[in-house]
Each structure stands twice: as C-alpha cells, then as structure tokens.
N, C-alpha and C positions, 0 to 999 in steps of 0.2 A: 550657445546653450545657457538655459538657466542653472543655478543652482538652487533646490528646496526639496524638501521631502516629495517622494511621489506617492499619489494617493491612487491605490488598486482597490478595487471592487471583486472578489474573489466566487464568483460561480460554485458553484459544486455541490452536487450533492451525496460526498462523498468526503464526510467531517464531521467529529467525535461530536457527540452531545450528553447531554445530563443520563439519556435512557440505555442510549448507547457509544461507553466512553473511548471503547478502540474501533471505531467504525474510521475508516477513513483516516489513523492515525497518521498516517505519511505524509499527509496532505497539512495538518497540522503541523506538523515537524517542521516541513521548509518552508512554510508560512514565518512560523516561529526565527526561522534565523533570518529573514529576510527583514523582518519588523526589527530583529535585535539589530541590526547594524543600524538604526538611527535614520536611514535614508527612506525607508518605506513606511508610510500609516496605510492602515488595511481594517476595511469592512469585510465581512465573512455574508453572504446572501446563502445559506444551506438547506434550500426546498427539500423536503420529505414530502411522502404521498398520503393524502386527507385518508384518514382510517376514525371507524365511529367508535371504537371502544378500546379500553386499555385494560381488558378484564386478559388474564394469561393465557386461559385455554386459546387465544385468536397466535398465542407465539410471537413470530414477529411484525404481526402486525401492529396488534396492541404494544410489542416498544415503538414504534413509529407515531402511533395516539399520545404516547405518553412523552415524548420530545418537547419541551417548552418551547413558547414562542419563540424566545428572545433567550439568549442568554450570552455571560462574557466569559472567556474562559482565556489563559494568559492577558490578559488587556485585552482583548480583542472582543469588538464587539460583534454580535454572531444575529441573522437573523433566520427564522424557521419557517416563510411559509408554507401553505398549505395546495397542493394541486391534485386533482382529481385522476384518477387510475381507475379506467374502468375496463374488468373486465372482459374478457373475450372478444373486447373491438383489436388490441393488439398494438404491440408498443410502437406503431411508426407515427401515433399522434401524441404520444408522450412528447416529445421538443417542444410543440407547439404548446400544448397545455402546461408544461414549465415554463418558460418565454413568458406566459400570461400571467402566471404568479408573481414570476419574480420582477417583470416591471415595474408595477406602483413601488416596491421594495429600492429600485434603483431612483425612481423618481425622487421618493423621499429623500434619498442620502442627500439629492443635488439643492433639493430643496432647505435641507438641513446646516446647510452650506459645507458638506465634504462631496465637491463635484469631482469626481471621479478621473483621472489621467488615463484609466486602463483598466478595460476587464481581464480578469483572469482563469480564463476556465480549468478544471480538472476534470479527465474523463470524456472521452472525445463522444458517446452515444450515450445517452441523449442532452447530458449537462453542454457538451459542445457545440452542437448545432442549436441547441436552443441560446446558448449565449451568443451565437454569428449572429443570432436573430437582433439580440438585444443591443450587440453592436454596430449592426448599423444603424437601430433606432434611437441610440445616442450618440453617434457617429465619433466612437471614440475606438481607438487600436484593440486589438484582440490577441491573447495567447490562449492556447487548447495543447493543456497535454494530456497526450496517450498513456495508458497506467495498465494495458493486459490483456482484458477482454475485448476490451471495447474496438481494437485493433486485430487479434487473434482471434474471435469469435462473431462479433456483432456486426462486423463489415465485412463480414460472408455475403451478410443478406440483403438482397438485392434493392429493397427501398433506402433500409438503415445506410447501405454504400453512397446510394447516389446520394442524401442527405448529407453524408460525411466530407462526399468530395465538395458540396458547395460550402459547406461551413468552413472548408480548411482556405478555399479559393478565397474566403476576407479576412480570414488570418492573417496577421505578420509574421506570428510565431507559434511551430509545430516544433513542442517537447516533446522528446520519448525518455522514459525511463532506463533503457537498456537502447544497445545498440540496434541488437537481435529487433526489438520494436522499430525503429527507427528504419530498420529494414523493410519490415512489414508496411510502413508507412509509403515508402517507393516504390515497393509492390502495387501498391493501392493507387498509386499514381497522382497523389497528395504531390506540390510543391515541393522540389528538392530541395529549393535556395532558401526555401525557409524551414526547416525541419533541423533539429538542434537534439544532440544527445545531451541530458542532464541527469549523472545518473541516483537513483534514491541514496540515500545517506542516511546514517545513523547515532543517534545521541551518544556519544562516546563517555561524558560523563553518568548519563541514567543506566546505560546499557554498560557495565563493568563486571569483572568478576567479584563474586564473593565469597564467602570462605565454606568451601564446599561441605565441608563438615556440620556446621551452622546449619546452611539451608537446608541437607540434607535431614537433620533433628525439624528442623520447623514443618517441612514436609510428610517429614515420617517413611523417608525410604531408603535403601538400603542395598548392596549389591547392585550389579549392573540394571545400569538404567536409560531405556530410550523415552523419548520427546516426542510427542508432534503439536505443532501449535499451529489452529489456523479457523476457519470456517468449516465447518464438520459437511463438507460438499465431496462429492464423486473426485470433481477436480486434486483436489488436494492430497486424496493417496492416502487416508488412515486407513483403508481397507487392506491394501499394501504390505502397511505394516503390519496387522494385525496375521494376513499370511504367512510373513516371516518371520514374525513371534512364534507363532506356533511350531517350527521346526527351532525354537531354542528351549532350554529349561530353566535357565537360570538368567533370567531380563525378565523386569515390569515394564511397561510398557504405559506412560501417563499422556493422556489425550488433554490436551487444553481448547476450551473454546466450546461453543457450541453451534446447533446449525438443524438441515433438516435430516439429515442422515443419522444422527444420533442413535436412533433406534434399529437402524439397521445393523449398526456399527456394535451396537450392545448384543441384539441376535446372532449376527457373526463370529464374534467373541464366543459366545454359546458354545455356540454349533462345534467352532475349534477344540474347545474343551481348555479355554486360556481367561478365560472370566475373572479367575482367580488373581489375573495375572497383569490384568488393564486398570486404569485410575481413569472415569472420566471423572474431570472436573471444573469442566463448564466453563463459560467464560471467568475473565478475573480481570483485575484492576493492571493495567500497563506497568506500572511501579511495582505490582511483584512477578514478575514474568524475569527477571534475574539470578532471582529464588530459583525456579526453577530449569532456566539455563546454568545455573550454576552448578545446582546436583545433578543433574543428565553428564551422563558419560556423551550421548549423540542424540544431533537432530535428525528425527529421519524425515524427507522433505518429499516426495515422491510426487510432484505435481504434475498435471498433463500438461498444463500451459501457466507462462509467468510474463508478467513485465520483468519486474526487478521487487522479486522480494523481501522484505523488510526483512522477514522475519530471520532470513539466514543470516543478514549482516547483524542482528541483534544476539543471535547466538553465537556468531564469531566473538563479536563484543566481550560478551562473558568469558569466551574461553570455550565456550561447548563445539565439538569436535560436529560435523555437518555433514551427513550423507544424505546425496539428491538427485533429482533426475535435470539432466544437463538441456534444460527445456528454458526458451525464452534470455533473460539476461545472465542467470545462475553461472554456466561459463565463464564471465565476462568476471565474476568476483571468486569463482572457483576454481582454481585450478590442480590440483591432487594438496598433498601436503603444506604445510600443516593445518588447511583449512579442514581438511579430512578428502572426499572422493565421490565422483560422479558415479552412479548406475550404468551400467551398458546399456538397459531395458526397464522400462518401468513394469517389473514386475518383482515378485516376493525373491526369485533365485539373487535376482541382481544384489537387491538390497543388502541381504542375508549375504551373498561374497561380498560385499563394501567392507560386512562389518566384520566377518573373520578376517581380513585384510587389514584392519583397522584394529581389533582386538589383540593379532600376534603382532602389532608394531609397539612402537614408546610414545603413542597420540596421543594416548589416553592417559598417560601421567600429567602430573603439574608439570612439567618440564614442555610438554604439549601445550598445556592450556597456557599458558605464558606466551608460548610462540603465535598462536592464536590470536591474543589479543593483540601482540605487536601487530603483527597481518591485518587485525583488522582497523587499525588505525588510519591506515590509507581510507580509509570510508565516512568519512566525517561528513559531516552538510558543507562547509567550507567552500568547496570547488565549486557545488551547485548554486549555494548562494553568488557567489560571484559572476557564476554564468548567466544566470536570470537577472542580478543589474546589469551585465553589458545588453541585455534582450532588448530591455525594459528600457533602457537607454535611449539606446538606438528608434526603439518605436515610437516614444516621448516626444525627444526633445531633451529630456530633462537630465542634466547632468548628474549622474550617482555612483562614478566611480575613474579612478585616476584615467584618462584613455591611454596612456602610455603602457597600463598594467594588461597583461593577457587574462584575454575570460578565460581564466582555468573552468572545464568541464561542461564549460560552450563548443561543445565539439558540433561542426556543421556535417552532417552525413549524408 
C-alpha cells in the first residue's frame, strides 16, 4: 500500500449551500471530519435542478435558482451544476440527466490535476445510481450511502428498485445510517458483504448546552416548552404535536424550519384553538438551533420514517429531553432514560403519555440535562470517521489508517 492523502469526489445532491445552509447538513458534517484528519482532500460535485427564477413566490424553487455556481465552504471546494427536471415525464430519468451534468464537472477535476481515488455518493436514488454511472465511466471505486427515503420509500417503486439493485451491484461500498436501514438494504437484496453500518454523528462541540436561562430571554419564552425542528412535511409529525398541544394549557409549542405544509400547520393550529400557543419560526441558521435546544424542555420527534436522524442526536447534545416515534434508526440511540421515551403509536395520545411520563419524573431538571449530554457523548463523528477510512482503504489501495486499529463503526451487517 501507498501512503498519501486520498482524494474523493463526493456526489450528492444533498449539501448545504449559500441559499440553503442546512440542506443536507449531515453530509457536510462527516465530510468535515474526514477532510480534518489530514488523510482525505475532497471536491464536493452538488447538482441542484435548473430552475428559471429566484423571484419568492416560486418557494423552493426559486432557492434552488438562487444556489451559486460554485462556492467553498469549510475549505472545501463545492461545485453546483445545473440538470434539467422536467415535469410530469417522472423521476425514473432523473439518474441519467444527473450523470450528464455532473460529468464534464468530474472531467475537470481530472483535468485540473485532482484525479480523483474514489467517488462518494450520498443518497442511494437518484444521487446513487447516477454516480454507478459515472463510476464506471471513470472506472474508479464507488461508495452510496443510504440516508432514509431513499431506502424506505423510493425503492418501493418498481423502476427506481431495479435502478438501485444495479447501481449497488458496482458498488464496493453500501453505507446505511442506522442499522434498522442497513436492514432495509438486505431486504432489497442489495450485496450483504458490502453493506456497512456508519451510523450519523453529531458536533459535540457546536451542539452543547447553553444556559437555559439565557437562551430562554433571547427567544422570549417561558414556561414549558415543546420543540419540533425539521422540514415542515406530513413525514415529520408537527401535525402530531400540534394534536397533543391542544389537550395541554400550559406548553408553547415552537415549530423550526420550513416546508410545504406550513400553511396547513398554521390552519390546524386555528381550527384547535392553540394559535396562541405555536411559534412558527422558519428556518434559521445551524449555529442557533442550540438556543433553541437549550430552552425546550422536549423534542417532540413524531416521524413516520427515519434513517438516523440528526436532529435527535443534536438535541441530546444540548441536553434537551426527546420524545419520538421509535421508527427507523431512533431505537438504536434511544433507549428510555435519560434520553427521554419512545411513543407506542404515532399519534397525539402517545405523545401526550411520553410527556406526563416525562413531566412527573426529574428529566426535566439540570440534573436531567447533564445526564443527557453525558449520554450523548457516545455519538460523536469519531467512530464513523474511522469506519469510512477503513472503506476507503480497502477499495484504494491507499493506506489511511493504522491496519492493526479496529474500524470502530464499520459494522458489516
């Protein structure tokens, strides 16, 4: 084996940019610690879909117009092609119209002389198969991790499937997030001997407690306090909470994030007669999302389906107490106390016992949020970094790590 840095090519289009800075934060993340150890330089390839205006009323389209070409963000330099989505023809030709964009993009690199060891996809449909594509046409190794949907929902459907099973067949290496994914993945009948649990991690230093008191003055809120942060989608369960709000008196309820449901979510609120009683406040910057885990008594996490959600292991971080529906990898980092407690049912009754259950214990003191954070210390990026250099290794050539050392969180499943 050599020894030198390895240089990856990273796929994805599922990665923060200038229009939208927590899109695809995760991905960033263990980017981030992989690059920090010294052994990996990394080009970021992040296609978005060609959109003709950035005027607001178009929502999210107009942020996808408004994504710069090109930009760097930790060192990292980022590129943004453009691919074409069209309408009502239907996403089984998305791959391929990806694939198209982002080639010239990988040509340059090689040309620019950073030729490339290894692509790295995230997101198995259609960022995955469209990079199997690209992988053989520079006939260099391939990883595709699974991140949720993409395994949970997308590879239902009967084109997107058989796509997925050939993309996965030139793969070397199938990450899942969770194990619960990693399962899904042998369901699907994806390669056992390559399929690798690595599971998400969390900034231990950005994601910390802060002084409740504090954030709760910068916020402006008061009394018990529930959380939901996420993509304002069906998925995610604020509807959930807003039912179980409405059987308390005495809880606000502060909504982060935005999405297309927004409006339903505000109607609902109505209807309950808890208007009074909801904060939406839209997306926000990653770096104050601690503020807000900090003054929240509880996350309520109510999702229909997960990989391995960030966001709980961000609110353990802080200290903020998590109640959730034990769907996808959530289990796997929750297990009762003092993380807080799973739902029996993803519905408002559940919820609502999580938090009487939760309310008459001592979770909700600092003597809680301490214990929390201890707990959530096991969840560092650490282990995952390390398991993606022994991957990456392995599929190289290229020596990036002691071999005598065990891939902590290269678990083979």
């Amino acid at each position: 084996m050599s020894r030198r840095p390895l240089r990856i090519a990273v796929v994805t289009s599922l990665y923060p940019n200038e229009a939208q800075p927590r899109h695809g934060i995760f991905v960033e993340e263990r980017l981030r610690g992989l690059v920090d150890t010294g052994r990996v330089e990394a080009r970021v390839i992040a296609p978005v879909p060609w959109f003709f205006s950035t005027h607001p009323r178009f929502g999210r389209y107009a942020q996808m117009a408004a994504v710069p070409a090109r930009e760097t963000r930790y060192g990292i330099p980022i590129e943004h092609p453009r691919y074409i989505v069209v309408p009502k023809v239907g996403m089984t030709w998305v791959p391929t119209l990806m694939a198209r964009a982002v080639a010239p993009y990988l040509q340059r690199l090689r040309d620019s002389g950073f030729d490339f060891d290894l692509i790295d996809a995230h997101y198995v449909y259609p960022d995955g198969v469209a990079a199997a594509r690209l992988a053989a046409r520079f006939d260099r190794p391939l990883t595709i991790t699974a991140r949720g949907a993409d395994i949970n929902q997308i590879a239902n459907l009967r084109i997107p499937q058989r796509q997925i099973r050939q993309a996965a067949s030139g793969a070397g290496g199938l990450i899942a997030v969770s194990q619960a994914l990693a399962d899904g993945m042998h369901r699907l009948g994806l390669p056992g001997d390559r399929i690798h649990t690595l599971r998400n991690g969390v900034d231990l230093s950005r994601f910390a407690p802060r002084d409740r008191e504090s954030a709760r003055a910068r916020l402006g809120l008061a009394g018990r306090v529930w959380l939901c942060v996420g993509h304002l989608i069906e998925r995610k369960g604020m509807h959930i909470a807003l039912e179980a709000l409405a059987e308390t008196t005495n809880v606000t309820l502060v909504l982060v994030g935005d999405g297309p449901e927004e409006q339903a979510l505000r109607a609902r609120a109505a209807r309950l007669g808890i208007g009074d009683r909801v904060r939406f406040e839209g997306a926000i910057a990653h770096d104050d999302l601690p503020d807000y885990f900090s003054a929240a008594d509880v996350l309520m996490h109510a999702a229909g389906s997960e990989g391995m959600p960030n966001v709980v292991l961000e609110a353990l971080a802080c200290g903020c107490a998590v109640i959730a529906t034990p769907v996808g990898g959530i289990p796997e980092i929750m297990d009762g106390p003092p993380a807080g407690h799973l739902m029996a049912a993803r519905e408002a009754a559940a919820m609502l016992a999580c938090w009487h259950q939760l309310e008459s214990s001592d979770l909700l003191n600092e003597t809680g949020r301490r214990a929390r954070r201890r707990y959530a210390e096991q969840f560092g990026w650490e282990p995952t970094t390390r398991g993606q250099l022994a991957i990456f290794s392995r599929l190289t050539g290229i020596e990036l790590d002691d071999p005598a050392s065990a891939p902590a969180g290269a678990e083979r499943s």
